[in-house]
C-alpha positions in Angstrom: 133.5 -96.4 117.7 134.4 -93.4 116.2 131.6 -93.2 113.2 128.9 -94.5 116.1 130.4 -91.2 118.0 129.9 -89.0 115.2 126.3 -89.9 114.4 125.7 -89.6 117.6 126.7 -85.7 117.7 124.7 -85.4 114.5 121.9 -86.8 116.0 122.3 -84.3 118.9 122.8 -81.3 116.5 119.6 -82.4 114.5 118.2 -82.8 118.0 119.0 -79.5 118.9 118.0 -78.0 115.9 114.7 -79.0 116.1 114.2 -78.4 119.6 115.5 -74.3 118.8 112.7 -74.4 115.7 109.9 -75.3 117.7 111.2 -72.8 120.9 110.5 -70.5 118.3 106.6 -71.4 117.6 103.6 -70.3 119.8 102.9 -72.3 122.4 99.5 -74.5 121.8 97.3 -72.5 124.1 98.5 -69.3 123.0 97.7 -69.9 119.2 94.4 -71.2 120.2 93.5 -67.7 122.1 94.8 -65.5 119.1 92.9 -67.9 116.7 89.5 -67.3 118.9 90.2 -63.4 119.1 90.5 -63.0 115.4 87.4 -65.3 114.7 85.5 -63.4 117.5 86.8 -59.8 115.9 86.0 -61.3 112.7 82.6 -62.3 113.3 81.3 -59.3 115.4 82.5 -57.1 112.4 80.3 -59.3 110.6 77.5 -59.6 112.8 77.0 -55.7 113.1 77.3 -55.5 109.8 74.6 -58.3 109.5 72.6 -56.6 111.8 73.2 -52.7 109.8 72.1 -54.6 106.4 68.7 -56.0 108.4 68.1 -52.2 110.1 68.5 -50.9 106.6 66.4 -53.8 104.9 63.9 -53.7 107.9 63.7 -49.4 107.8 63.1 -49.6 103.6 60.5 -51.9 103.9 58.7 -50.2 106.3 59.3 -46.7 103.9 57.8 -48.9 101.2 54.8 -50.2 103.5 53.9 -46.6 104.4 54.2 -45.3 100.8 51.9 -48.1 99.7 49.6 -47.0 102.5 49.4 -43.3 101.2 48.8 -44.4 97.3 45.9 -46.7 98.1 44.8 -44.2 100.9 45.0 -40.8 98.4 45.3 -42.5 95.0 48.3 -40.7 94.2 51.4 -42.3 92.7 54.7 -40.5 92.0 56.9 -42.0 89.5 60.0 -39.4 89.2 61.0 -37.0 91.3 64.1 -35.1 91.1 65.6 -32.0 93.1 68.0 -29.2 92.7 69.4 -27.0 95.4 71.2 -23.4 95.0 72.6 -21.3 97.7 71.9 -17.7 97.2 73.3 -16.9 100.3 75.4 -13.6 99.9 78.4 -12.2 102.0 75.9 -9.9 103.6 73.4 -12.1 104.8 76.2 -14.1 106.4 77.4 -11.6 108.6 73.5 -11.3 109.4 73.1 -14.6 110.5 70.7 -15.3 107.5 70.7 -18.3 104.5 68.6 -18.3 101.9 68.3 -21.4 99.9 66.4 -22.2 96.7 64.7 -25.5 95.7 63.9 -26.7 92.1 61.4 -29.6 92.5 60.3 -31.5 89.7 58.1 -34.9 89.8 55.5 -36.9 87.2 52.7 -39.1 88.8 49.0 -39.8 88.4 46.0 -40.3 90.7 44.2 -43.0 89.2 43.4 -42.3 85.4 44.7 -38.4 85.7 48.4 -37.9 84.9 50.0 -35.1 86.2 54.0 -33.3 86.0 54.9 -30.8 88.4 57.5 -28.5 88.3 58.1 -25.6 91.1 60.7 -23.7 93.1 60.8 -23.3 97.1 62.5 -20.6 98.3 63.3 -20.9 102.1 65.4 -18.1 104.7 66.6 -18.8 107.6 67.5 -15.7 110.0 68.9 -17.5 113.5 66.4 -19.4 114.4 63.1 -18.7 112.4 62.5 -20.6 109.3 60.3 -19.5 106.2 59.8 -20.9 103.0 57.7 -19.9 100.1 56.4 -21.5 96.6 58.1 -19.0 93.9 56.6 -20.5 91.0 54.1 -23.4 90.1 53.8 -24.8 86.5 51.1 -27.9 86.1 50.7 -30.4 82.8 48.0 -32.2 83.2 47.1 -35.8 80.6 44.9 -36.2 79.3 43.4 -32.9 78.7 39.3 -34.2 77.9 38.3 -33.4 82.0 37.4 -29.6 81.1 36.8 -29.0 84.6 39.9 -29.6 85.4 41.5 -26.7 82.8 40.4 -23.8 84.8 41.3 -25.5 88.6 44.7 -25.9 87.3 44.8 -22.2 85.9 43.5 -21.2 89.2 45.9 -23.7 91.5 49.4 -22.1 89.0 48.4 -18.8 89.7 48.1 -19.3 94.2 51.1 -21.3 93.8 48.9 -23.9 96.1 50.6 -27.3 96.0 48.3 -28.5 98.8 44.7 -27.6 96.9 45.9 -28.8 94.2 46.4 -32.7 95.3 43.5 -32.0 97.7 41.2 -31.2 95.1 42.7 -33.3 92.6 41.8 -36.1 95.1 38.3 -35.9 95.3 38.0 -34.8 91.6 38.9 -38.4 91.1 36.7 -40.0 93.5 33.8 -38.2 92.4 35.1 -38.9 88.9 34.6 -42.5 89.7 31.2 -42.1 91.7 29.8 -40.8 88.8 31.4 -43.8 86.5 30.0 -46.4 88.6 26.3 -45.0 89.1 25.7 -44.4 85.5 27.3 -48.1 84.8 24.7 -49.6 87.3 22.0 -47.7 86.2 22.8 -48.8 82.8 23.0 -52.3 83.8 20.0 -52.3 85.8 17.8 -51.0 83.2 19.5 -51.9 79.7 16.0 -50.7 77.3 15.8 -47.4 79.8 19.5 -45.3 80.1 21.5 -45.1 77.3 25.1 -44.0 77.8 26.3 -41.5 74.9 29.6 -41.3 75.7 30.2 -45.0 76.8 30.8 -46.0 80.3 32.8 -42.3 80.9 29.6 -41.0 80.2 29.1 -37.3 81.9 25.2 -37.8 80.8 22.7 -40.3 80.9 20.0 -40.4 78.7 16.7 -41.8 80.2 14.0 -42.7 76.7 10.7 -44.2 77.0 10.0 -46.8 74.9 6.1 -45.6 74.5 6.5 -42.5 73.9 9.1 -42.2 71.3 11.0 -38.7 71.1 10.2 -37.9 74.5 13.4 -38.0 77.0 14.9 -37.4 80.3 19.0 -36.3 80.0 20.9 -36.2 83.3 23.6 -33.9 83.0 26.5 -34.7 86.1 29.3 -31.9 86.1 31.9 -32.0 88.6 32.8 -28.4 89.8 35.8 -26.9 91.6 35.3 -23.5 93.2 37.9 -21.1 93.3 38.8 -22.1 97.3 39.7 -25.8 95.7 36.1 -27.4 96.7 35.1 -29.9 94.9 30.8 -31.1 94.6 29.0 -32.6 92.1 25.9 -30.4 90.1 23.3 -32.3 88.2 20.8 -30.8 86.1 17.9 -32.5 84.2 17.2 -31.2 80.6 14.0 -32.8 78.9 13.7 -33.6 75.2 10.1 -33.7 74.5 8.1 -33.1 71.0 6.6 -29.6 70.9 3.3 -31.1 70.9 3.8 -32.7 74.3 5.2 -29.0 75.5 1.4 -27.5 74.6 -0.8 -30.2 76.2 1.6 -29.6 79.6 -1.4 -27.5 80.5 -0.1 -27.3 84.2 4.1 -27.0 83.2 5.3 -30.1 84.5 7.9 -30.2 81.9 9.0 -26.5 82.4 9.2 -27.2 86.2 10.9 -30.3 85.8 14.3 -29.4 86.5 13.7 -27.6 89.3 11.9 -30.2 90.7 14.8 -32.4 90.3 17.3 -30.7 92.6 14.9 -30.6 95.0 14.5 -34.2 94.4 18.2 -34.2 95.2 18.3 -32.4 98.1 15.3 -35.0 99.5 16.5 -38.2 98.3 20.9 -38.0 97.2 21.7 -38.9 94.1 21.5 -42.3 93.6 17.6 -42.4 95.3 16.7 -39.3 92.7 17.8 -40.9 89.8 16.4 -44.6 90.2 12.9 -42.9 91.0 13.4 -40.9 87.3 13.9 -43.8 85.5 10.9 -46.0 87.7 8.8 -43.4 86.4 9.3 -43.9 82.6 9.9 -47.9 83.4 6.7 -47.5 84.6 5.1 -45.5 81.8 6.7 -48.4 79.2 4.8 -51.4 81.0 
């Protein structure tokens, strides 16, 4: 009786014990609620920063869109840029309510086949509310050096300190650059006996020859000018290359009047028009 007594009380105390061990757990429902609020905490911390990694994903893509845009658009792509800031704010112009700040800028691109590195200095001053800024200095390299017309405009562009005519005009340098290219090229195609290219397809003449009359030649000579206000045109000129016999029997100075004939040809007909009736006429003369 006495040992059935005994396990009895140490089946109480176990009892007991167990009952005081689980008094001191959460109850079901309540560990369930804190479980929920840290997964909920947990996954809005995530979700927003889901959502700051698709804003910053979704705003870089569209900066890369728009700089795609502005390279096929203007043919300019930068490849390094860098930038250096200096205050030269004194004591002084604090208590005058003005900053003055100075920017180093330095970048290396190319529009189409021109390569180009930059290198210039903005100096900007703020007094309260009005904001100025100001190119200090300019310095151009341009590669490769073989467009001549482009050694002067760059001279010209240092010395104004213009960073806008000088992409500007760079621009449509290039574009005529490569109107001139492609007419010459189909023109050459066109009429393979006819136009000879001297300097291969980035020809700035075209040599029109007539197969009957041998020594006796029409040269187109294409220049690409920049003024000094950054505009750019093309200027072609016709030179002839006859025999000096041919020169006496032009009784009525066709071949003296030729050229000036030929821009006014131009100015009728455009470029393309002028030239293809040029090289009809000795096609014409060869049948």
């Amino acid at each position: 009786m006495d040992a059935q007594r005994a396990e009895v009380r140490a089946l109480e105390a176990e009892i007991a014990a167990l009952q005081r061990a689980c008094s001191e757990l959460p109850a079901p429902w309540e560990g369930t609620a804190r479980d929920r609020k840290s997964f909920q905490e947990t996954y809005q911390s995530d979700t927003k920063k889901c959502e700051s990694s698709k804003d910053l994903k979704s705003q870089l893509g569209h900066l890369k869109s728009e700089l795609s845009f502005l390279s096929t658009l203007t043919g300019f792509n930068i490849r390094n840029y860098a930038k250096q800031t200096e205050d030269l704010t004194t004591t002084e112009m604090t208590e005058k309510g003005i900053k003055k700040v100075l920017q180093r800028h330095r970048l290396s691109g190319n529009c189409h086949m021109v390569t180009f590195q930059l290198e210039f200095q903005i100096l900007e001053i703020q007094a309260k509310e009005n904001l100025s800024s100001v190119i200090t200095e300019l310095n151009i390299i341009m590669e490769p050096t073989e467009y001549l017309e482009l050694s002067e405009f760059v001279s010209r562009a240092e010395e104004k300190r213009d960073l806008f005519m000088f992409f500007r005009s760079l621009h449509f340098f290039v574009e005529w650059y490569k109107c001139r290219k492609r007419t010459f090229k189909h023109f050459k195609e066109k009429y393979p006996d006819t136009v000879h290219l001297p300097e291969g397809s980035c020809s700035s003449c075209m040599e029109i020859r007539s197969a009957r009359r041998p020594g006796f030649e029409l040269v187109i000579v294409w220049r690409i000018q920049i003024d000094e206000e950054g505009k750019v045109s093309p200027k072609l000129d016709l030179l002839t290359k006859v025999p000096q016999r041919a020169l006496e029997l032009d009784k009525n100075r066709v071949l003296e009047t030729a050229p000036q004939s030929f821009r006014t040809l131009l100015e009728v007909l455009g470029i393309e028009a002028a030239l293809e009736s040029l090289i009809k006429l000795l096609c014409a003369e060869n049948d």
